[in-house]
C-alpha angles and dihedrals in degrees: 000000000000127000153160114237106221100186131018115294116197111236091004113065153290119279109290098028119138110229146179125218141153118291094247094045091058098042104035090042130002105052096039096054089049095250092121148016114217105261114257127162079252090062096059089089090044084067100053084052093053097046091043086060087043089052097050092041096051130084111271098225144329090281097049078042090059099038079051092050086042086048086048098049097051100056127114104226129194121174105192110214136185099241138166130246087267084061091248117147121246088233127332146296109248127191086264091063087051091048098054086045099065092044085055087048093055097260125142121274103281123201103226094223089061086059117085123192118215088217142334111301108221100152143056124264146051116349144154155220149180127245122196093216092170131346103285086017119103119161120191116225126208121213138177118200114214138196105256 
């Protein structure tokens, strides 16, 4: 089966990339979750659009990477949280939290797949994570969850 990836697939491909899979991946997964359109001749432009959006979204080149991951490491970073008097968290802080944090914080736009946490964040204070900014490039990001 042909199809046109729309988003990042791990292990498959980048957004616009034509791809061939087995008939049940494509159908079972893939389409009904919106990470691809099934390929036409139609669809060809629908590539170029794709690719065009993936093109203006990533990171230019490895210096603009590195000015991104410097960017990234200076910033002063506070996540407010609802917690209890022990200091635990009600709930946990995900990769999208960190995300919206360092938009607050004056950051650039992050993709929370790109964010990876070193484990669950249940408690208040200082934590961090890991962004792929490009391939090669990781920055590591501070944090310091608050009560909020």
């Amino acid at each position: 089966m042909k199809l046109i990836l729309t988003q990042e697939v791990s292990g498959l491909g980048l957004a616009g990339d034509v791809v061939t899979v087995k008939d049940g991946y494509g159908r079972n997964f893939l389409v009904p979750r919106g990470l691809a359109i099934a390929w036409t001749k139609g669809g060809e432009k629908q590539v170029t659009q794709i690719k065009r959006a993936r093109k203006v979204r990533e990171i230019r080149d490895l210096d603009h990477a590195n000015e991104v991951k410097q960017s990234l490491e200076s910033l002063v970073i506070l996540l407010p949280a609802k917690a209890g008097d022990t200091g635990k968290l009600f709930g946990s802080i995900t990769s999208a939290d960190v995300a919206a944090a360092v938009k607050a914080a004056g950051g650039p736009v992050l993709d929370k797949r790109t964010i990876e946490l070193n484990k669950a964040i249940k408690n208040l204070g200082k934590h961090a994570a890991t962004v792929q900014v490009h391939p090669g490039v990781v920055a590591a990001v501070k944090f310091e969850v608050v009560a909020s």
